[in-house]
N, C-alpha and C positions, 0 to 999 in steps of 0.2 A: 214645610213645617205646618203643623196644624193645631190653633188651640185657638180659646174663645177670647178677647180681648175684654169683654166683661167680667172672665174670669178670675183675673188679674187683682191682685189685693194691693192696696195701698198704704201705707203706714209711715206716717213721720217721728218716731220714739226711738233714740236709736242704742237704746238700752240691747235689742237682737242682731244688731247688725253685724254681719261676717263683714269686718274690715279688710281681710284677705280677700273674699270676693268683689269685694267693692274696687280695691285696688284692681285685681283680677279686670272686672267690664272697664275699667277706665282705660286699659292699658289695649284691650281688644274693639274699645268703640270707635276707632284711637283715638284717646285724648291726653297721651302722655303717661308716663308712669310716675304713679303716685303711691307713696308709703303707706299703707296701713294705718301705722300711727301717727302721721301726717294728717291722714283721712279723718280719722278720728277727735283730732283736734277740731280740724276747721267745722266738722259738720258740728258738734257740741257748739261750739259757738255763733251758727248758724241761727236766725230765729226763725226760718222756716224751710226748711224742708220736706222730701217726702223720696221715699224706697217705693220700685216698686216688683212686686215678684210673682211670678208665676210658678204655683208652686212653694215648692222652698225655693227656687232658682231666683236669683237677684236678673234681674230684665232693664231696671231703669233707676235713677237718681237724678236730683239736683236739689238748690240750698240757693238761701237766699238771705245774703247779710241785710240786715235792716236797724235801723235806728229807732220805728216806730214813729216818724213822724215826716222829717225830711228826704232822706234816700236810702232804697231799696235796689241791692245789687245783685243781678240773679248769677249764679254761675255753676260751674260744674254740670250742667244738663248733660245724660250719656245716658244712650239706651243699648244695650246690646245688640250685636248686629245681626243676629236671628230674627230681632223683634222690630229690626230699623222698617219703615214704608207702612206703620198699622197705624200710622198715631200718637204714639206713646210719646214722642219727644216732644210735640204738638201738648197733649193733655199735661205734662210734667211742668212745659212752660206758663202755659194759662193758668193753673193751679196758686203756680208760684206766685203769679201779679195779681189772681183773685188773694191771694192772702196777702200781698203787698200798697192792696188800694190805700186812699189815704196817704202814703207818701207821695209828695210833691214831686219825685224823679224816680222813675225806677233805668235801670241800667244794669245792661245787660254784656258781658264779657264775650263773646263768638269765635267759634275756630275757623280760621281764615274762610273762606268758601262759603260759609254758611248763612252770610247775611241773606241771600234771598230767602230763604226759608224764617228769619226773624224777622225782616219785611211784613211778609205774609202774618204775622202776628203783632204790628202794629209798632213795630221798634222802626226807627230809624237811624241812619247815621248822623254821628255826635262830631259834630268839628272842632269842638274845643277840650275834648280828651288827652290826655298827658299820662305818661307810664315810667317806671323807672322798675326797670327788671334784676331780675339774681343775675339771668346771663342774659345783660343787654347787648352782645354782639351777637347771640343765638337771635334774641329777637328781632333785630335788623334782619337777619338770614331770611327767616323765617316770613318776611314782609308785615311783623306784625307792628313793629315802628317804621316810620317814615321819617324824614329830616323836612320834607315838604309840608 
């Protein structure tokens, strides 16, 4: 695949967003299948986010609940996997914590495997995290709780 990575438009308003495609990259980056208007919800209450697209094509998202002042939780980070090894989930994340400074914790949700790549951008592992899931035996499965 061929195309400019500068090219790439940015935009966090999500007054144009195809919630169908959004769901659509989540489901193929894979990050789980996520509703449309599910989608729609959480990024609206998001206070920061950012799309991003080549093209009309949606290529990349993530969101970041914040309080403005205390904690700042990045999540959802998903690039398309055409466009995965250029960057983009790299640029999505920095973004996200350049507009997060000032809170005293940011925190960051990761799909299993992935901590080394959030390492590399200055996260570390949280030992005193606690979670209560929809399907907390799924999450168990999944290694994403621990009883340890």
């Amino acid at each position: 695949m061929s195309f400019d990575v500068r090219s790439l438009v940015w935009i966090d308003a999500v007054d144009a967003v195809d919630w169908d495609a959004l769901s659509e990259l989540y489901r193929i980056a894979p990050l789980g299948n996520k509703k449309p208007a599910d989608l729609a919800v959480v990024f609206a209450n998001s206070r920061y986010r950012c799309f991003v697209y080549d093209g009309a094509k949606l290529v990349g998202a993530g969101r970041a609940l914040a309080d403005g002042a205390d904690c700042s939780y990045l999540c959802d980070v998903a690039v398309h996997p055409d466009y995965q090894g250029y960057g983009i989930g790299k640029d999505i994340v920095q973004k996200l914590v350049t507009l997060s400074k000032g809170h005293k914790k940011i925190i960051l949700y990761a799909a299993a495997g992935k901590e080394p790549f959030y390492r590399k951008l200055g996260f570390a592992r949280m030992t005193t995290a606690m979670a209560i899931f929809e399907d907390q035996a799924g999450a168990y499965a999944r290694g994403l709780l621990t009883d340890t």
